[in-house]
LORO-200690 format. One line per field, with one value per residue (C-alpha): x, y, z negated; residue in one letter. Coordinates in Angstrom, 2 decimals. Layout:
! LORO-200690
x (X / ...)
y (Y / ...)
z (Z / ...)
resn (A / ...)
END
This chain:
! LORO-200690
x (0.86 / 0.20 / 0.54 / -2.38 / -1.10 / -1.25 / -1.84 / 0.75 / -0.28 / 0.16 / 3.73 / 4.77 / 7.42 / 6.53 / 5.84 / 8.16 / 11.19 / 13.78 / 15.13 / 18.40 / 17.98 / 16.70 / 18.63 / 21.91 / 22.25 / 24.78 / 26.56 / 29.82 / 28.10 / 25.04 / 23.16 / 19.91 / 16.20 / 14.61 / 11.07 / 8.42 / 10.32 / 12.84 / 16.54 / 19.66 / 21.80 / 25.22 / 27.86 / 30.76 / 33.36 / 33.74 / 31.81 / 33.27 / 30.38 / 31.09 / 29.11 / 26.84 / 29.53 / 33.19 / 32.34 / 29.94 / 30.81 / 31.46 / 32.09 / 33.05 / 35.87 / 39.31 / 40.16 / 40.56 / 38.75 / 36.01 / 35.55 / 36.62 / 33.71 / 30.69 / 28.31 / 25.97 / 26.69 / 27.30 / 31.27 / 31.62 / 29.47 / 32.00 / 35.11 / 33.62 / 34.02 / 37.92 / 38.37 / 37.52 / 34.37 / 31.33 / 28.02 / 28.01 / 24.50 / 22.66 / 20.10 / 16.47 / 13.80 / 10.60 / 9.85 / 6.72 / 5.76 / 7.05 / 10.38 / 12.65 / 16.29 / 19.30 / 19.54 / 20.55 / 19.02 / 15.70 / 15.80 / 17.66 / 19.44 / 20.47 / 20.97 / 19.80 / 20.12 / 21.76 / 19.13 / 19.39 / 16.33 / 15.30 / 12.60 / 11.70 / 13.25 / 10.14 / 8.32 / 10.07 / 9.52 / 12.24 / 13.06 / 13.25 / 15.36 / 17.97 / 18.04 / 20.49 / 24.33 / 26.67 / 24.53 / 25.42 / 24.62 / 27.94 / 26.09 / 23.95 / 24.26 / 22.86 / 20.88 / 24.32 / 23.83 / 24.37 / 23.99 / 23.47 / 25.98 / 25.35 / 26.14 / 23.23 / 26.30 / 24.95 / 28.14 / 28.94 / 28.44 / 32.01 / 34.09 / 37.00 / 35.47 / 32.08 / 29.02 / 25.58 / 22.73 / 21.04 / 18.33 / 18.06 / 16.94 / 20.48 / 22.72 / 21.44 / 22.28 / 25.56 / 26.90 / 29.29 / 27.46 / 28.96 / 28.43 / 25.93 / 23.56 / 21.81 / 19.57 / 18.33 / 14.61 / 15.01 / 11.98 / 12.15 / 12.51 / 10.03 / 7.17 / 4.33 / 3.54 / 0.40 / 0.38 / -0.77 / 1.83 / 4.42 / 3.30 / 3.30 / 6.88 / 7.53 / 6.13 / 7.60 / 10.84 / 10.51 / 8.85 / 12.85 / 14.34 / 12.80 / 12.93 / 16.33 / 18.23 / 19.07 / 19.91 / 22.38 / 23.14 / 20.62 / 19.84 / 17.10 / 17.28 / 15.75 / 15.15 / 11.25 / 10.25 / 6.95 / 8.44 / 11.00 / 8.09 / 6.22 / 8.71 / 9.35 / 5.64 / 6.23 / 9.02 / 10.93 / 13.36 / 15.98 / 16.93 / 15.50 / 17.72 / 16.10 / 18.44 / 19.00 / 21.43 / 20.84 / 19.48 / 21.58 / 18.78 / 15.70 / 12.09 / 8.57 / 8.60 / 9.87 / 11.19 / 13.85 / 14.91 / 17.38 / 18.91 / 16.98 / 13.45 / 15.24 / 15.74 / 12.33 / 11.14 / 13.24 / 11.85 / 8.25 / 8.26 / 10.72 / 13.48 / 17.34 / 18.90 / 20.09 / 22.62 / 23.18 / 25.18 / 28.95 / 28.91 / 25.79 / 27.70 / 30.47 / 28.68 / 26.70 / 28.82 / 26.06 / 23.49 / 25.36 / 24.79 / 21.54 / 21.26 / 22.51 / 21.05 / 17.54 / 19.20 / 19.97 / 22.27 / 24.48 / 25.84 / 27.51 / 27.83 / 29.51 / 32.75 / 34.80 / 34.48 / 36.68 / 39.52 / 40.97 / 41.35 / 37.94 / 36.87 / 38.95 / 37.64 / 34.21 / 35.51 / 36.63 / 33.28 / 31.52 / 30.35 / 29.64 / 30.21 / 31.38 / 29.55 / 32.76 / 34.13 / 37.34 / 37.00 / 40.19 / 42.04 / 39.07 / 39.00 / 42.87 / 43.32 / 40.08 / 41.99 / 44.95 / 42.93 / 39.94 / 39.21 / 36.20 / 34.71 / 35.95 / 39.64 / 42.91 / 44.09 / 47.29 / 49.44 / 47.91 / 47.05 / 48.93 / 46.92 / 43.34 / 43.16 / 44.05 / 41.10 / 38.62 / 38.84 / 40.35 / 37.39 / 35.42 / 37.67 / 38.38 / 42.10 / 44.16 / 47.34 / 47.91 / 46.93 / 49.49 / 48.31 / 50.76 / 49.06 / 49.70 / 47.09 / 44.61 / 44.92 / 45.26 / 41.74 / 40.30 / 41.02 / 39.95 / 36.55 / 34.55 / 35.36 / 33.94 / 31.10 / 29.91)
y (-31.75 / -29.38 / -25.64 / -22.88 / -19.08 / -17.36 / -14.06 / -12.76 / -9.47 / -10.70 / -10.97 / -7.14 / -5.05 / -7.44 / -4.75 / -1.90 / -4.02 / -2.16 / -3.05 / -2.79 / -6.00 / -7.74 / -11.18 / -10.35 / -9.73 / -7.01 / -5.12 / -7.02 / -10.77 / -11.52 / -10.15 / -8.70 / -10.33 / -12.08 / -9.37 / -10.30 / -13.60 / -15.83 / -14.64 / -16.95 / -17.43 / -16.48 / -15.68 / -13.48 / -15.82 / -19.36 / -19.35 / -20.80 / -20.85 / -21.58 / -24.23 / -23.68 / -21.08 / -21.72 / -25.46 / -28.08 / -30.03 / -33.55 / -34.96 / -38.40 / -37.14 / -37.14 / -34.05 / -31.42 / -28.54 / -30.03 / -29.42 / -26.20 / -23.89 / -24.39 / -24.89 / -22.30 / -19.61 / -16.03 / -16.70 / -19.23 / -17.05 / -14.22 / -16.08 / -17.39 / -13.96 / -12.89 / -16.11 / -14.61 / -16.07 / -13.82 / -16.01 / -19.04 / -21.52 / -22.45 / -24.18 / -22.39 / -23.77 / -21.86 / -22.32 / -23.02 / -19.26 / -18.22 / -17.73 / -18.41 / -19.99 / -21.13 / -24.83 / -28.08 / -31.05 / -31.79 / -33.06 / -31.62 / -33.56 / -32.88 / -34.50 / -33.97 / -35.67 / -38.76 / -39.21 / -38.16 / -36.06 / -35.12 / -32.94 / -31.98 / -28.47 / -26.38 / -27.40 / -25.58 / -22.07 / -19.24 / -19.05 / -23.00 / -23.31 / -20.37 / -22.34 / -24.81 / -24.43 / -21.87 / -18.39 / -14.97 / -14.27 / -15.18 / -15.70 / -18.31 / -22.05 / -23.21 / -27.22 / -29.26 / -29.88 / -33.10 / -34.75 / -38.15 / -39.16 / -40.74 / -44.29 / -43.49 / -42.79 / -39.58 / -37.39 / -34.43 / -31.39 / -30.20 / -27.61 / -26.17 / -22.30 / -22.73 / -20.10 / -19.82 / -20.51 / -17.90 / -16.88 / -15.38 / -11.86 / -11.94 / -13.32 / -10.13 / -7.60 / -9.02 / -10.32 / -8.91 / -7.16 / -7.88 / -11.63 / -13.05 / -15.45 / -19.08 / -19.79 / -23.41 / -23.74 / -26.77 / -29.43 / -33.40 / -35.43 / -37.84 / -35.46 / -34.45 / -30.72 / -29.09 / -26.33 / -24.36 / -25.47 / -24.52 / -21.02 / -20.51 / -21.02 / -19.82 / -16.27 / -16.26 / -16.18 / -14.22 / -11.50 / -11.70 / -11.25 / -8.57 / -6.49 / -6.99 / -7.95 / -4.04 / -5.12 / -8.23 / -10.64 / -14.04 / -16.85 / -19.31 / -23.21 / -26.40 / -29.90 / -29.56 / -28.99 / -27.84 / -25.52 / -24.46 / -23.45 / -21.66 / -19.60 / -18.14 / -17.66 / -15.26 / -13.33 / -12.62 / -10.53 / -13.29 / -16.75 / -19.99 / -23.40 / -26.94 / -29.03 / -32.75 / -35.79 / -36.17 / -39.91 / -41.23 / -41.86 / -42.61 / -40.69 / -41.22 / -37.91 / -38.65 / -35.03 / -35.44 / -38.78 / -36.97 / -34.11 / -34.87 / -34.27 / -31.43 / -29.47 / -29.75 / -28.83 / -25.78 / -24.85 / -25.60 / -23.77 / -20.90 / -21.43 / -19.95 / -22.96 / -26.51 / -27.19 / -30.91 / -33.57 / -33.69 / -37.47 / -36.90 / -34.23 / -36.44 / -39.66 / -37.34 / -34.82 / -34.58 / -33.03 / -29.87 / -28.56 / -29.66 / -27.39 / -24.62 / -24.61 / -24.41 / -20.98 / -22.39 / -22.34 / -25.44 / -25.21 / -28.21 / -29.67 / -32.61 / -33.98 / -34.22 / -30.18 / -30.21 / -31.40 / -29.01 / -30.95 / -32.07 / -28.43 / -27.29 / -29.79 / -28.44 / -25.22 / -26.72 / -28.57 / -24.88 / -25.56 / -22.29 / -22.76 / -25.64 / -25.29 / -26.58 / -27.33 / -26.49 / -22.58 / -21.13 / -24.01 / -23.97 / -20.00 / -20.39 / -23.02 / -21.17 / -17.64 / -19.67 / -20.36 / -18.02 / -14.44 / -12.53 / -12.92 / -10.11 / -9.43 / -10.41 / -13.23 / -13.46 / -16.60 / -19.70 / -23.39 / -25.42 / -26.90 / -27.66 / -26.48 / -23.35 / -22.09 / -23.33 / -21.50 / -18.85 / -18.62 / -18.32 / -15.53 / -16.74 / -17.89 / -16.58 / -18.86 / -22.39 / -23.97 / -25.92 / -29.21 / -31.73 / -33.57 / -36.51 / -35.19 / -34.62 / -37.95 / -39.65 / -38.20 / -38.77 / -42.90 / -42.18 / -40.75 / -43.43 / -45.44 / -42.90 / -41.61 / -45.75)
z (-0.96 / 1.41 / -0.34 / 0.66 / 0.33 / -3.50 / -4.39 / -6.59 / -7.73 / -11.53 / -10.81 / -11.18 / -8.95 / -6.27 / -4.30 / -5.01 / -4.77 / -2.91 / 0.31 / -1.06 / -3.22 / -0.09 / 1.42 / 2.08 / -0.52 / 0.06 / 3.06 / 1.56 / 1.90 / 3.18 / 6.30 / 5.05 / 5.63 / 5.81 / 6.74 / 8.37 / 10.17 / 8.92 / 9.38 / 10.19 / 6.91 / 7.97 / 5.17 / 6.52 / 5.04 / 3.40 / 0.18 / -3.18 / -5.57 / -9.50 / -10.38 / -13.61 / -13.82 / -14.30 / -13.82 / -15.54 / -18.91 / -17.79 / -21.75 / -21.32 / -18.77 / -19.72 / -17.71 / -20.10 / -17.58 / -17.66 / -20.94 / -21.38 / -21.25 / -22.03 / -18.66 / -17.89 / -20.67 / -20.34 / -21.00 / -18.35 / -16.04 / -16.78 / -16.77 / -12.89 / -11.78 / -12.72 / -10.85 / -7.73 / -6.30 / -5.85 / -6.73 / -9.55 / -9.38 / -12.62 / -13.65 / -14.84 / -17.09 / -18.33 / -22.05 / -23.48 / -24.10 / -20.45 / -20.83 / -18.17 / -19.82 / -18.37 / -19.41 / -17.00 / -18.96 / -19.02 / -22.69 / -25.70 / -28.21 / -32.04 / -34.83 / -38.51 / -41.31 / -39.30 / -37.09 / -33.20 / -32.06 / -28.35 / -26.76 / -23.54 / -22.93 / -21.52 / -24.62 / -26.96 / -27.28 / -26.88 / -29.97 / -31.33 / -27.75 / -29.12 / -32.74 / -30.61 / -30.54 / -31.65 / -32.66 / -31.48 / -35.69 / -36.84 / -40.31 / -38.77 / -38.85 / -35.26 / -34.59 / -33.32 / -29.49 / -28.46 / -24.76 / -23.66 / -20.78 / -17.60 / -19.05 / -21.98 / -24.63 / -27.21 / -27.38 / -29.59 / -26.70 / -27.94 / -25.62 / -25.69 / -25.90 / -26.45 / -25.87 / -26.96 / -25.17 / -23.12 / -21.04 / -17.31 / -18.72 / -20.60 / -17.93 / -15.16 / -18.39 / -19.77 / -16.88 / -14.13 / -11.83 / -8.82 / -9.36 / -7.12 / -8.83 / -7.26 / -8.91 / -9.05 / -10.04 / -11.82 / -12.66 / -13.77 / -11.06 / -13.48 / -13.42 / -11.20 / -11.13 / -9.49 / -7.73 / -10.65 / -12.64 / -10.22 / -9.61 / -13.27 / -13.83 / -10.59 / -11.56 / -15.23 / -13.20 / -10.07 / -13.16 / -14.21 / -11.57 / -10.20 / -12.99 / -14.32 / -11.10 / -10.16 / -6.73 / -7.57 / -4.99 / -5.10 / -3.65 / -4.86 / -4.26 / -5.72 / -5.39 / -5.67 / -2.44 / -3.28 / -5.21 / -2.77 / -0.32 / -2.94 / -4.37 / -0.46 / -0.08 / -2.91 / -2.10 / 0.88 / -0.85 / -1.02 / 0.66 / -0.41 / 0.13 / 0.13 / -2.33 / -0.70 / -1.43 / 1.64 / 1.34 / -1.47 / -3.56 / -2.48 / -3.28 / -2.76 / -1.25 / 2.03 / 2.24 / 0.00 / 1.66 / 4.65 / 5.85 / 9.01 / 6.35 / 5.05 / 8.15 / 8.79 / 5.75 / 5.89 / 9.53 / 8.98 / 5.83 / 6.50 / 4.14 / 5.11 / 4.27 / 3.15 / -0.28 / 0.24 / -1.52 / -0.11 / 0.92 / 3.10 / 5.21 / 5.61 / 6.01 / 8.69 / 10.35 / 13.01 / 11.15 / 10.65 / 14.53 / 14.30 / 10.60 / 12.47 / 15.74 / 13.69 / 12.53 / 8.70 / 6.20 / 5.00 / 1.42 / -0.42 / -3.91 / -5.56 / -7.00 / -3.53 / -3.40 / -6.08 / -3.60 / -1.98 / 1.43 / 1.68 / 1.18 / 4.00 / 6.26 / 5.43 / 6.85 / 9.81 / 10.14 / 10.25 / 6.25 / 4.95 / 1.02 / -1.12 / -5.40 / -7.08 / -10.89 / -10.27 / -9.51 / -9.95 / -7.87 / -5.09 / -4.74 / -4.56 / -2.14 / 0.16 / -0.25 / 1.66 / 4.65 / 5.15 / 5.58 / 6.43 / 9.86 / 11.92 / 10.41 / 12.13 / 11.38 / 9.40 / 10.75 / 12.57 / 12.44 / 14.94 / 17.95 / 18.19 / 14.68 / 15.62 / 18.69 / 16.25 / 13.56 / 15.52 / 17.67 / 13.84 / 12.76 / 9.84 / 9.69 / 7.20 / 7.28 / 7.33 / 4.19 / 1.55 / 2.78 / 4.68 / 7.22 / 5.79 / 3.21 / 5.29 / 7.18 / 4.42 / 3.05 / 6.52 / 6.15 / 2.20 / 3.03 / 4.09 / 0.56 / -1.05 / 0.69 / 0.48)
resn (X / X / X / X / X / X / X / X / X / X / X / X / X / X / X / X / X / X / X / X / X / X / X / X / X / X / X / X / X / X / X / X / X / X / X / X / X / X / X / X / X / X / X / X / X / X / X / X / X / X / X / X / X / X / X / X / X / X / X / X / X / X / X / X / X / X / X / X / X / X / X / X / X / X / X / X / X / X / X / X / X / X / X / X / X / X / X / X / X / X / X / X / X / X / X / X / X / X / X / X / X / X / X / X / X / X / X / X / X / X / X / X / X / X / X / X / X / X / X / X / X / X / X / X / X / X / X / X / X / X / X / X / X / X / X / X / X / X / X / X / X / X / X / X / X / X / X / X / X / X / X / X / X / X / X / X / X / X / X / X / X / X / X / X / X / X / X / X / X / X / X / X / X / X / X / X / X / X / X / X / X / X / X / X / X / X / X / X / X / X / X / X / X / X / X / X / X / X / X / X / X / X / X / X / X / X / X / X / X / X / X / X / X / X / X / X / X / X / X / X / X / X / X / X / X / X / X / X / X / X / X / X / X / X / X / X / X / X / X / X / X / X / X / X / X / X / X / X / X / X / X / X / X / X / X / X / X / X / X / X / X / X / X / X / X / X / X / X / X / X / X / X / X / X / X / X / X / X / X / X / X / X / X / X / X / X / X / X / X / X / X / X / X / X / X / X / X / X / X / X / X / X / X / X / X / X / X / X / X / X / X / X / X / X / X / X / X / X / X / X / X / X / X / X / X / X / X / X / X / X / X / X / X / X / X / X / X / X / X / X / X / X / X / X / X / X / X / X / X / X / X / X / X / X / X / X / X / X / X / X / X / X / X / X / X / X / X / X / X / X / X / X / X / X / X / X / X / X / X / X / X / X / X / X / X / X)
END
């Protein structure tokens, strides 16, 4: 559906935001812009983003850290940033009564009285959505939280340290303020939305963020590309990304299907950038000089980019973030190998290795992986990018 320009003077501060929360979101990261015309995306170093925070809650898992703080809450938020990285993605839903929250699923869970209950998130008001999960009210009893897995089991949502929910008002006035925030409009992939419908939500939030974001870094990114579009034909104050797996499902929308559809949905509608599945990079190295010789951005996600050695050959393959689980051992193993464009480099890696990333300025030292490691994840890749 082709998208004809809105008017947003409803949304306030649209027009009195200050240059200084533009793109880049600061002199330290991002270059500023885009203004009038759409400016290349170009990170001064490797970015390690926390994903839903400090990592998501993968229940069924039996690896403890995923488990051990509950996704996208102002403690895992919080505990992203002593680890080092300097933006963390989450997911954010409008409620019912315009609210914009910071939830992943699109239904909720709970059970009372023995029997399991779900309801579509953005049909619950604020305040039945905050009546979920541990309270702030230490005197109050909150609805247990439950979440069905990806094989359909219902499991307890039980963490480690666990957090209350929260909304995006809360999370730019309780947490850190040097941590950068993406921001992932999220919708149901099951559901049609109009154009009204979408500029609705899309101005609950952008109403947020300009008045509470007091010049914190952001990016914005989403699977709905209708959405995508819009929310840059409202702002210009910050980058848009077009979220893809990159062809490993398959949608009616045909602009989902490929990176190939996503770069030109990002060109033809003036977005900074791609965040695509992991597998479809490496299944199709190609498309990343074609992604930046159209001037974009390429940031990944998935469960390889919580392996060190596939991260670093991201780096090598001119990637310029990784959204990982694993944040402490990612920002470690990244802090090995990369350093802001423009500073010496401190050591070397050996051969061709070496003038490429040299050439990048980015080359701390030689990371703690044997090459055995790294061929050995070379021969591995194809099995699991099938």
């Amino acid at each position: 559906m082709a998208l004809k320009a809105v008017h947003v003077s409803d949304v306030p501060n649209l027009d009195q935001v200050q240059e200084s929360a533009a793109l880049a979101i600061s002199s330290s990261r991002l270059l500023k812009g885009p203004e009038e015309q759409r400016t290349a995306f170009k990170p001064p170093k490797f970015m390690v983003i926390g994903h839903r925070g400090s990592g998501m809650n993968a229940l069924s898992s039996p690896d403890g850290r995923m488990k051990a703080i509950k996704e996208n809450s102002l403690l895992s938020f919080n505990t992203a940033a002593k680890l080092g990285v300097e933006f963390v993605e989450f997911d954010v839903q409008v409620t019912r009564d315009g609210c914009p929250i910071i939830f992943h699923d699109n239904l909720i869970l709970t059970e009372e009285e023995g029997i399991i209950s779900e309801k579509r998130t953005t049909e619950l008001t604020l305040a039945e959505f905050l009546c979920y999960g541990p309270q702030r009210e230490p005197t109050i009893v909150g609805k247990s939280l439950l979440r069905k897995s990806t094989d359909g089991r219902v499991l307890s949502w039980k963490v480690e340290n666990d957090d209350a929910l929260c909304t995006l008002q809360e999370a730019f006035q309780k947490v850190e303020s040097s941590l950068g925030f993406n921001i992932e409009l999220k919708f149901d992939d099951g559901l049609t939305y109009s154009e009204e419908e979408l500029l609705k939500t899309l101005q609950n939030i952008l109403k947020v963020v300009f008045e509470y974001s007091q010049g914190r870094s952001i990016i914005f990114s989403s699977f709905q590309p209708d959405a995508a579009l819009l929310v840059r034909k409202l702002q210009n104050s910050y980058p848009v990304f077009f979220l893809t797996n990159g062809g490993s499902d398959i949608y009616n929308d045909v602009r989902r299907n490929s990176l190939e559809e996503a770069i030109k949905l990002c060109v033809a509608g003036g977005l900074q950038g791609i965040v695509s599945e992991v597998k479809a990079i490496f299944r199709n190295p190609a498309a990343i000089p074609k992604i930046k010789e159209a001037n974009l951005g390429i940031l990944t996600y998935g469960q390889l980019n919580n392996v060190s050695e596939a991260v670093y050959m991201q780096h090598l393959m001119d990637v310029d973030g990784v959204i990982v689980d694993f944040v402490g051992e990612i920002a470690e193993s990244v802090s090995q190998f990369v350093k802001p464009a423009g500073e010496e480099s401190q050591g070397a890696v050996a051969g061709e290795e070496e003038g490429m990333a040299q050439s990048q300025g980015k080359v701390a030292s030689h990371p703690k992986f044997s090459q055995g490691a790294l061929s050995f994840l070379l021969k591995l890749i194809p099995n699991l990018v099938q």
